[in-house]
C-alpha positions, -999 to +999 in steps of 0.1 A: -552-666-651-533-692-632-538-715-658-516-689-682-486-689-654-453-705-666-426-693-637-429-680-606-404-661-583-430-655-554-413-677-535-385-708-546-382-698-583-405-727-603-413-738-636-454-740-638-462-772-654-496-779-678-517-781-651-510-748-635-489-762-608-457-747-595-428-773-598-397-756-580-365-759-595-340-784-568-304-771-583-293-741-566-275-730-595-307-740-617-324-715-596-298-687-600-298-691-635-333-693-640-339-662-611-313-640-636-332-648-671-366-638-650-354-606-633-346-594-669-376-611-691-376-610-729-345-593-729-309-609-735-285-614-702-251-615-712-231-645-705-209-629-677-239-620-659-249-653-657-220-664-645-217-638-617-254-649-607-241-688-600-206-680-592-200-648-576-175-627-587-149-649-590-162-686-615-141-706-624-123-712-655-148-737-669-171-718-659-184-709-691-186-743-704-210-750-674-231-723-680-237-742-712-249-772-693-269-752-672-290-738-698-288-772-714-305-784-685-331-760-682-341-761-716-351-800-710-376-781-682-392-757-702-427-761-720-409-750-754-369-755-755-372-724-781-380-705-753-347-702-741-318-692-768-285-679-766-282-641-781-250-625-781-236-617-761-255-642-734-293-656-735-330-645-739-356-663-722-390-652-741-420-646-714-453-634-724-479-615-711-492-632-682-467-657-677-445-645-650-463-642-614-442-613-606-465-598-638-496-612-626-495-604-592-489-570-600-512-562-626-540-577-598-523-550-571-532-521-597-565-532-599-571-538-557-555-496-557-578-483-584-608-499-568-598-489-536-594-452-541-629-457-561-646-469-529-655-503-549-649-521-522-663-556-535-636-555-566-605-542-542-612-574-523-613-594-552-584-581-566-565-580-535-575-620-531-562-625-565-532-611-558-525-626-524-533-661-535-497-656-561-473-659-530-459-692-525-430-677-498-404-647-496-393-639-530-364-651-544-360-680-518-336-704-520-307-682-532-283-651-529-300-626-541-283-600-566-282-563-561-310-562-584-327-593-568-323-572-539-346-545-550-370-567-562-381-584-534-383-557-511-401-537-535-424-572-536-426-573-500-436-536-496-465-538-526-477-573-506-482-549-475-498-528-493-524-549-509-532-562-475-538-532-463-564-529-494-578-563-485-585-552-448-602-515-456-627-538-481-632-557-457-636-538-429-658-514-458-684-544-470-689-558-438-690-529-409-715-550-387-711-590-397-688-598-371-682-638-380-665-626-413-644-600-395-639-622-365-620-647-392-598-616-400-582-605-367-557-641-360-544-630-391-540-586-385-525-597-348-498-616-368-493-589-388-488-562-362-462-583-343-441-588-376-443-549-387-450-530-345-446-495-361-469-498-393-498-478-381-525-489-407-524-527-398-529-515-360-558-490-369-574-517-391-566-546-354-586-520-337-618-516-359-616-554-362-620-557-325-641-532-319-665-540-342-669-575-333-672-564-295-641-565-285-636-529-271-610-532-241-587-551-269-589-525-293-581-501-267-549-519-256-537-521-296-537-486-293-520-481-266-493-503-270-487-488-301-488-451-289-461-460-262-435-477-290-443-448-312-440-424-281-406-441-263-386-453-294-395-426-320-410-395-302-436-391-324-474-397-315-491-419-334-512-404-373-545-393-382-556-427-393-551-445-356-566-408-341-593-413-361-597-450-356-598-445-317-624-418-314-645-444-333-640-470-303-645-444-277-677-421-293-690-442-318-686-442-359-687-408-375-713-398-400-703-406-437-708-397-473-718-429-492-691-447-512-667-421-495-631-425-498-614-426-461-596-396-465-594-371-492-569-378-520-540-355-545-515-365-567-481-364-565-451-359-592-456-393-615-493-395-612-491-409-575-522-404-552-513-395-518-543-397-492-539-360-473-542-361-434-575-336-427-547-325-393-510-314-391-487-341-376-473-333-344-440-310-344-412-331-341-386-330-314-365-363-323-331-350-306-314-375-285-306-364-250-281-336-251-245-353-239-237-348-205-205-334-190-201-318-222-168-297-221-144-276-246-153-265-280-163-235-274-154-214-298-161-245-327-196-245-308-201-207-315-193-205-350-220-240-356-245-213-341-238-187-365-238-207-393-266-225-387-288-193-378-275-170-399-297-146-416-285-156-457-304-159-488-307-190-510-302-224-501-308-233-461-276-239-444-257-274-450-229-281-420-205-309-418-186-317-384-158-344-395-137-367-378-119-396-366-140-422-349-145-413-315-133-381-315-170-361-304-188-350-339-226-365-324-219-349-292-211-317-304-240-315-328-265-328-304-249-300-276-256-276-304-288-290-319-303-286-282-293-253-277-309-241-311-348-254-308-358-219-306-347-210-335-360-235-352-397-238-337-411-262-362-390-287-347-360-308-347-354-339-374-332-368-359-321-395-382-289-417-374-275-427-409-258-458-394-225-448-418-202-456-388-219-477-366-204-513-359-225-541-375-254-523-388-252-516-426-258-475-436-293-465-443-300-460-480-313-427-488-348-441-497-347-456-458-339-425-448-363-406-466-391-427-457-384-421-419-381-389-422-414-385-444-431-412-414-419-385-389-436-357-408-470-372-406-471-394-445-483-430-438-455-455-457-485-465-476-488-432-493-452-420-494-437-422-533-417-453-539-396-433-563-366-415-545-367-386-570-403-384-557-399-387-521-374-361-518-394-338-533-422-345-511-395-340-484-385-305-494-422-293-500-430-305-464-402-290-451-400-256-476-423-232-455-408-241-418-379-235-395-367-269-389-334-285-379-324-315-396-298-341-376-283-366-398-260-382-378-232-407-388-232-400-429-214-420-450-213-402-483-222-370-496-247-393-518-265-408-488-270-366-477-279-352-508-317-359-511-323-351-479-316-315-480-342-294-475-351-267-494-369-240-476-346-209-460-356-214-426-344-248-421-309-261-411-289-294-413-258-309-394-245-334-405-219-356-390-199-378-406-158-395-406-154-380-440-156-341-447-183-352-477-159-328-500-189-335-523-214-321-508-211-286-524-224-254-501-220-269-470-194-253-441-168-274-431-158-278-395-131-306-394-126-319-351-092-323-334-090-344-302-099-326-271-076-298-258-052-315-227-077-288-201-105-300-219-097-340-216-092-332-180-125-316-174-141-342-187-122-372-169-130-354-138-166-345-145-170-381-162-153-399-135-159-386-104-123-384-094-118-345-088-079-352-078-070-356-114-046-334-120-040-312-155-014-337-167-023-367-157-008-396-181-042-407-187-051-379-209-018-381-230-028-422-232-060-416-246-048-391-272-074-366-259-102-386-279-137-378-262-145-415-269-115-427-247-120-405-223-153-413-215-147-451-212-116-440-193-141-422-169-169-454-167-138-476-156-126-454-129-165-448-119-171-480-119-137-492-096-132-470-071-103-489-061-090-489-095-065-459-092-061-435-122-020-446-120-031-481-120-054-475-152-026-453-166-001-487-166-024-510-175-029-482-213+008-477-211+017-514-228+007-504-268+000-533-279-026-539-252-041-504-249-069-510-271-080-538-256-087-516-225-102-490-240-140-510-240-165-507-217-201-516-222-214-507-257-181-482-260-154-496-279-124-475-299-114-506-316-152-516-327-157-478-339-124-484-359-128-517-373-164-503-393-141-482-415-111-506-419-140-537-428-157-511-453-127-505-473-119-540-467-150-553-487-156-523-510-156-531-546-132-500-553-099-507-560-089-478-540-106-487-508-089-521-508-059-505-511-063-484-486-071-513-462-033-529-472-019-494-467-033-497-432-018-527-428+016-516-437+017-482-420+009-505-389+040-531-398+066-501-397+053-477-371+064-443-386+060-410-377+047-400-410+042-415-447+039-404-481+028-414-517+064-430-531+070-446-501+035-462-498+041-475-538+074-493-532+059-508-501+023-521-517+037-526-541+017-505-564+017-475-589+024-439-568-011-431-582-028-460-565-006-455-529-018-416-532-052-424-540-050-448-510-035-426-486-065-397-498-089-427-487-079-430-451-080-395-447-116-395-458-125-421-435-105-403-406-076-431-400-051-404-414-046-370-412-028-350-439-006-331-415+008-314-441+008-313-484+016-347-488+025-359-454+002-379-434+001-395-402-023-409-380-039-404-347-022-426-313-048-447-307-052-455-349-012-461-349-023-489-322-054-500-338-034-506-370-004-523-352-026-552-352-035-554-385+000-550-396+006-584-416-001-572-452-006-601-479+020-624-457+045-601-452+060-595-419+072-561-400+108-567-409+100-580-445+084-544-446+111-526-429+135-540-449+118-530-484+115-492-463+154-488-454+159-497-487+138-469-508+151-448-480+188-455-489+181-457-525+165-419-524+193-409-502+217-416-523+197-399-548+202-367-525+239-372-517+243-368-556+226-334-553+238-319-521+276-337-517+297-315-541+323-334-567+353-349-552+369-376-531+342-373-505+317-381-527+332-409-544+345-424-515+311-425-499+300-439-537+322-464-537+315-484-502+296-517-508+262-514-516+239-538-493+225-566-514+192-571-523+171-553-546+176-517-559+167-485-578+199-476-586+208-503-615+183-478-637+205-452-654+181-422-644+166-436-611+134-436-627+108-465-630+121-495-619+119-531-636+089-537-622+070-514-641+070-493-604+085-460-595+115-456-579+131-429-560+134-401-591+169-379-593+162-346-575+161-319-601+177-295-577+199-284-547+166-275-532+149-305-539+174-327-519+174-303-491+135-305-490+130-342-496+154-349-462+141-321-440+107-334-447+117-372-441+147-372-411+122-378-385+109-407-401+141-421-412+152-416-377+126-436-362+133-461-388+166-470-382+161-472-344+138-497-351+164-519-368+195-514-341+199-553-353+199-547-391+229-571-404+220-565-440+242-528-446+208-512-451+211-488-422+248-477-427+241-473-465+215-452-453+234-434-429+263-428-451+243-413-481+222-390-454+255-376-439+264-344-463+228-333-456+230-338-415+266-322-419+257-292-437+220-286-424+239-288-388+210-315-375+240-329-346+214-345-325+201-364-360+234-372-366+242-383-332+215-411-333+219-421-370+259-423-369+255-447-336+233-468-352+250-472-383+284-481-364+264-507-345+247-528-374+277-521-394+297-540-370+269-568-372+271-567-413+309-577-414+327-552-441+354-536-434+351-505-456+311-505-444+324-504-406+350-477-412+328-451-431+304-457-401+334-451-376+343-421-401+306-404-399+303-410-361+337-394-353+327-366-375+299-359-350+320-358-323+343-335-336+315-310-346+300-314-307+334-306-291+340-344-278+370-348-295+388-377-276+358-398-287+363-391-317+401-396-321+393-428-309+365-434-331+390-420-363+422-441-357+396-478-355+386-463-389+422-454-401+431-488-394+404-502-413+410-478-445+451-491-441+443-529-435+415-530-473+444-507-488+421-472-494+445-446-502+419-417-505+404-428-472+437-430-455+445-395-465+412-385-449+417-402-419+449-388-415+438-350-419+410-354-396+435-371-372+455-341-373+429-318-369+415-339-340+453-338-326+453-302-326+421-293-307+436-317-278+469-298-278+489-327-291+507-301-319+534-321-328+518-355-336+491-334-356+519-318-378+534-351-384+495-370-391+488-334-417+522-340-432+515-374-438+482-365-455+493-336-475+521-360-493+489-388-500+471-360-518+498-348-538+506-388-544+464-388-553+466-357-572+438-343-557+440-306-551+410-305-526+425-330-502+452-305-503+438-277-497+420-294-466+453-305-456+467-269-457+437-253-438+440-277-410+478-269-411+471-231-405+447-239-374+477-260-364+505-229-366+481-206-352+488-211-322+524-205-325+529-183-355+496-161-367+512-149-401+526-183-410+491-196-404+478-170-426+504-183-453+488-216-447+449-203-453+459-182-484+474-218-504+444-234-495+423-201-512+439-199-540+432-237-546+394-231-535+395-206-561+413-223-588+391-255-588+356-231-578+353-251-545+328-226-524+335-248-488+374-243-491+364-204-498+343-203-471+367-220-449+398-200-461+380-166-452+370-179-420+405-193-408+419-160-420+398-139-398+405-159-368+444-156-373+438-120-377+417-117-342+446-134-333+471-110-342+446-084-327+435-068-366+392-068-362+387-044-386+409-067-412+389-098-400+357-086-400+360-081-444+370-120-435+343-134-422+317-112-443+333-128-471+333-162-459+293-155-452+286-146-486+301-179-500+278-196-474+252-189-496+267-204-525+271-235-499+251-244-471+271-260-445+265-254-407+301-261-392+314-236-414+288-212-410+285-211-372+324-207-374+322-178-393+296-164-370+310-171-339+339-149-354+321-124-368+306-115-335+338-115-319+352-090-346+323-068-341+325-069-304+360-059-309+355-033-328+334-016-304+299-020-326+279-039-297+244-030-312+254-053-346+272-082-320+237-087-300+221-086-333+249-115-347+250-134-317+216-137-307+208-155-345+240-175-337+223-191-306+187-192-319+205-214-351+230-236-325+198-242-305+176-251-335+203-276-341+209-291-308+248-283-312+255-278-276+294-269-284+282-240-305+253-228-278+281-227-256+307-207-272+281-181-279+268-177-247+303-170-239+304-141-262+267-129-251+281-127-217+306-106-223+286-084-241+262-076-215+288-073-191+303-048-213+266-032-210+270-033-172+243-058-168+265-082-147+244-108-136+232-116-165+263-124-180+271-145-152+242-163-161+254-169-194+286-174-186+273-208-160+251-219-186+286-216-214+299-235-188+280-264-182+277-267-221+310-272-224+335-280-195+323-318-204+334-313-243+374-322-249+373-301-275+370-267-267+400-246-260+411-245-227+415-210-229+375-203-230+372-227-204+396-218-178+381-178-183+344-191-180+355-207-147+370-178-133+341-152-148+316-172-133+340-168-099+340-133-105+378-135-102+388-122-139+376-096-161+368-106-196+392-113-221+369-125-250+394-158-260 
């Protein structure tokens, strides 16, 4: 037969040469290419294969060119050139019968199993010689092998094992008493054993070598070495086979049938024979130690219990416990696994999937089926090679008993599925970073971090420190993870003089807190890292991307991120950023917090601060491209939510920042480079919901850039400012206006600077401090004056007079109104005017009620001439307020229920808590107290919401005269101390309210209700 060979791949691929000698090929890439034309013989391998097989994924562009001279080269090697043609699309190497040793060897390993199971002991050794005598090395040496190189050889290596095996039993079956010839055998089975320690058969043969060739007290040891390693690393005790094998050394041979087979044999699905053990394999019980100082999760715990013993028909129940790395999913499945061996009395399957664990690769599901089928009592050498096969085996072992299966660590509902049982009474938990969506049937049970009671129990119980207290900084600088925690504990168990406060500083530094969360074999970062280096190297485009996502949700930091963000900053089709962002939720580095949003865990937010440099880029490269989208899509909202007018153009008209932007596209949709951009808002409603969702995150994004010099902030800023102003979000505004006053002054423009100054002032005013924010307005004025903006001189003007007003300087705020009402006339711009003539009435009523209400009516009729719902609103309001000044409730109240109804026409805080504050003042009035709690109480749950202090204030005032009214004195003190500590600090409030709330909380006035 050797004689036929022409090219071997039991060992260095070769070329056999006339004689029937194997002449190994010396070019690596000769032995690639030759290695790829074998694993596929007689049939054509396309071109780009080959490639791939010398070059990787990635040849180079003359690449194909060398391919050419490759097979050029081989050719001039070959017996017959012809043997080797090209074949579109790529080449066909012809092979016959008996030519490859891959063929050979295995046609010779059929023959050693058939005469094997036939008891022809002298032919199984023949054949099994035959066989042997192929193997020049490993498979495949001398090269990477290929995914389907991969298979090969350790299909090769198992069948080599297994014709060994076959060798030995003839052996050991020929010879029973001629110990010389079985003497020769035993250097060779000791070899063995030491390079497989858990294959029983090549032990059980060791011992009957020994044994029969006198040798007693060494057979003995072989088998107890390997019953401890089977016992201590496995939990299993060791087969029929060994059992068999031992009684033999200790009583003597048992009687035989002549020419019997060892054991009795069946056949499995695919014509398979599977030797059947006479005995039942021991009942497994392969848990790992239940986790000590187990705490919380109780009620998570219960419902695990229920679903796992639960009475259904059908399939067996299927439950996943998913999570971050870390956060506890093998500890609570082993704490409920342990407390459930009763019900499951055939025992408990453990199997560790490897899917998170740092550099070991994941089991396959044939790996893991052939442990579990080891476990169950089949020898590997009987077990079905195909998966289909051994899964099936798996369920028909497992169908009539009540067993738990553990499969710990999963990576993918694909590595679970054929290892499902399929008999009622069983169970599996499965654990895994992903919630293996895939896995259809199974109960979901998703894990947050630890509760902060919980995370204490266990730092105490863990630790040994009992003094911890409930909230301790430790447990906030772990972020409750059970993982943290417990390394937490090992360092403060291990140092006693290292003080919980001590450890507390060293995690408080960010950047470094990572680094201290290792001890031993526990690591957060290492338990990270396996998921970030999977997507890393996957082949999926979507799993790389994910890894760069990481990357750039480390370089900015935010609280939260979604899809269009993620695609400007890649840069990358939304698609590809949301099938990104869906990819590190399913390995548990984000959370969807809500639809859409996602965000992830403290200690990940570290983790991926140091891998925030994606593709080159640096934080503020990244920042940068972020403030800009931001401004971009907020000036996408100001077009929505800013009503026509001056305002809005004004605001429109301030120098852009340069650099790149969305908004040279006519309808702010895809951008030049083929990317999306920040998309017009189809509605009001839209706007409003894009900025609620986002102001947190655009808040911590501009304080990260208190140095921005490029505009970006205050271009920001100034498009976000109709939404803070009319959503009423004063402490948003507070922080955003600051800033953008701040790196405006760093960018340089005037007309930048002075809307900064504008929008700042304009929080002042709205939180009562209205001598900041004169101050603020006139630097702006003189800005608008000195680049010659008309419009924004008139608006600086009104608001001067307005500002003038509420400090009791009437007669320099009639002469800064007058000069604004005579710019909008010059403008011809009937809003400004009607502004002008609003703040005019709150100017005369002071002094002269009806004249004010003169003032408010001319501003309505304008409102209602151009359809302007904030100077309607406003109008109404003022009225009502000159009428409670004129002491006419009843005739204010219709005012202020009118200027409510037009608030929903316009949302727009300042107005609206105006009109309330008024309404509940008309009401109380009026002598309807039940409708003023009612109206006053919603007035403070909204000014609190809001953080507007000014507004808290004033209606605490009014709450505590309405109690007092009730008789309920002290209470209304109460409110009255906490009105006045709102506001006493606030220039503008009336120094009406405030002189009254100094003497109610004196007790040395009644109530007035100014």
């Amino acid at each position: 037969m050797a004689g036929e060979l022409r090219f071997g791949l039991l060992g260095v691929p070769a070329v056999y040469d006339a004689d029937g000698e194997p002449r190994p090929l010396r070019s690596p890439k000769a032995r690639a290419l030759l290695a790829a034309l074998l694993l596929e013989p007689g049939r054509v391998v396309s071109a780009d294969a080959l490639k791939e097989a010398l070059w990787g994924a990635q040849p180079p562009a003359s690449a194909h060119a060398s391919l050419q001279n490759h097979v050029t080269r081989l050719r001039r090697l070959l017996d017959d050139p012809a043997r080797l043609h090209a074949v579109p699309p790529g080449y066909r190497l012809r092979v016959a019968d008996g030519e490859l040793d891959v063929r050979v060897f295995e046609r010779h390993a059929a023959g050693a199993r058939a005469a094997h199971a036939a008891g022809d002991w002298d032919a199984a050794e023949r054949s099994a010689v035959a066989a042997l005598c192929l193997w020049r090395g490993s498979p495949l040496s001398g090269l990477a092998t290929t995914t389907a190189g991969d298979a090969l050889v350790q299909r090769l290596e198992e069948a080599r094992l297994l014709v060994l095996e076959w060798r030995y039993d003839a052996a050991l079956e020929r010879a029973p008493g001629q110990g010389p010839e079985l003497s020769a055998l035993v250097p060779e089975l000791t070899s063995l054993i030491t390079e497989h320690p858990l294959r029983e058969s090549f032990h059980r043969q060791l011992m009957l070598l020994l044994h029969r060739t006198g040798r007693q007290a060494e057979a003995l040891a072989v088998h107890r070495e390997l019953r401890r390693r089977l016992v201590e690393e496995l939990g299993v005790e060791p087969g029929d086979g060994v059992r068999a094998a031992h009684r033999e050394i200790l009583n003597g041979p048992e009687p035989r049938a002549a020419h019997a087979v060892p054991a009795a044999r069946v056949v499995l699905a695919g014509g398979r024979p599977l030797t059947s053990p006479p005995g039942r394999a021991p009942r497994p019980a392969q848990l790992p130690p239940a986790p000590s100082h187990f705490t919380g999760r109780e009620d998570t715990a219960r419902e695990l219990r229920e679903q796992l013993t639960g009475e259904g028909e059908g399939a067996p129940p299927v439950v996943v416990i998913s999570g971050m790395a870390g956060v506890g999913k093998s500890a609570l499945a082993l704490h409920v696994a342990h407390g459930l061996r009763e019900h499951f009395p055939d025992g408990q399957l453990y199997v560790n999937l490897h899917g998170a664990t740092p550099g070991v690769a994941p089991l396959t599901p044939g790996q893991a089926l052939a442990a579990l089928l080891r476990d169950l009592g089949a020898e590997a050498r009987h077990a079905p090679q195909d998966p289909d096969a051994a899964a099936a085996l798996l369920r028909s072992l497992l169908a009539p008993t009540r067993t738990l299966l553990v499969l710990d660590g999963a990576a993918s509902a694909a590595q679970v599925r054929p290892l499902l049982p399929g008999g009622p009474g069983c169970g599996t938990l499965v654990t895994s970073r992903s919630p293996l969506a895939a896995l259809d049937g199974a109960a979901r049970f998703p894990l947050p971090p630890l509760s902060a009671e919980a995370s204490t129990e266990l730092l105490r119980a863990a630790s040994g420190r009992d003094d911890l207290g409930a909230g301790h900084p430790l447990v906030r600088l772990t972020g409750r993870l059970p993982l943290a925690l417990r390394i937490v504990a090992a360092r403060l168990a291990a140092r006693r003089a290292l003080t919980p406060d001590a450890l507390a500083g060293l995690l408080t530094d960010c950047e470094g807190r990572l680094r201290h969360l290792e001890y031993d074999d526990l690591s957060v970062r290492r338990s990270l890292d396996v998921a970030l280096e999977a997507l890393r190297t996957s082949e999926r485009e979507s799993d790389r991307d994910a890894a760069r996502a990481l990357g750039v949700i480390g370089a900015l930091d935010l609280p939260a991120y979604g899809a269009p963000l993620l695609a400007r900053l890649l840069p990358a089709p939304r698609c590809r950023a949301q099938a990104a962002l869906d990819r590190l939720v399913d390995v548990a580095l984000l959370e969807e917090t809500a639809y859409g949003r996602y965000a992830p865990h403290d200690l990940v937010r570290d983790f991926a601060r140091a891998h925030r440099k994606p593709d080159g880029e640096d934080a503020g490269t990244v920042g940068e491209t972020a403030l800009r989208w931001y401004g971009d899509t907020a000036r996408a909202a100001l077009l929505a939510i800013a009503p026509e007018g001056r305002d809005r153009e004004d605001r429109l008209a301030v120098p852009p920042p340069h650099g790149p932007s969305d908004n040279g596209s006519s309808d702010n949709g895809p951008s030049g480079n083929g990317l999306e951009g920040p998309g017009p808002f189809g509605s009001l409603d839209a706007a409003f919901a894009w900025a609620d969702e986002e102001l947190d995150t655009v808040v911590a994004l501009a304080e990260r850039h208190p140095e921005d010099a490029s505009g970006l902030v205050p271009a920001l800023v100034r498009h976000l400012f109709p939404y803070l102003q009319r959503r009423g979000r004063l402490t948003e505004l507070g922080a955003l206006a600051a800033i953008a006053v701040d790196t405006a002054r760093l960018h340089g423009d005037p007309a930048v600077t002075a809307q900064a100054l504008t929008d700042l002032a304009g929080h002042r005013f709205m939180t009562g401090r209205a001598g900041e924010a004169l101050t603020l307005n006139d630097e702006a004025l003189a800005l608008w004056r000195a680049i010659g903006h008309t419009s924004c001189v008139r608006r600086g003007l009104n608001h001067r007079g307005l500002l003038l007003d509420g400090l009791g300087r009437r007669a320099e705020a009639v002469d800064a109104l007058t000069r604004a009402l005579e710019l909008a006339r010059s403008l011809h711009d009937p809003l400004s005017e009607a502004i002008t003539f609003s703040h005019l009435g709150n100017l005369y009523e002071h002094s002269d009620a009806r004249l004010a209400i003169v003032h408010h009516e001319r501003s309505l009729a304008i409102g209602e001439r151009i359809g302007h719902a904030v100077v309607r609103q406003s109008a109404h309001c003022n009225i009502g307020y000159a009428l409670l000044t004129l002491g006419e409730p009843a005739a204010a109240l219709g005012h202020f229920e009118v200027s409510l109804r037009v608030h929903g026409e316009y949302e727009d805080w300042h107005g609206e808590s105006h009109t309330r504050l008024g309404l509940v003042r008309a009401l109380r009035a009026l002598g309807r107290t039940t409708e003023a709690d009612r109206a006053c109480a919603l007035l403070l749950e909204r000014a609190a919401h809001r953080g507007d202090t000014h507004m808290t204030g004033l209606a605490r005032h009014q709450h505590g005269l309405l109690l007092h009214a009730e008789g309920r004195a002290q209470e209304a003190r109460e409110q009255w101390r906490s009105a006045l500590t709102a506001l006493e600090s606030l220039d503008g409030v009336s120094p009406k309210v405030v002189t009254e709330l100094r003497e109610l909380t004196r007790g040395s006035s009644s109530p007035s209700g100014a």
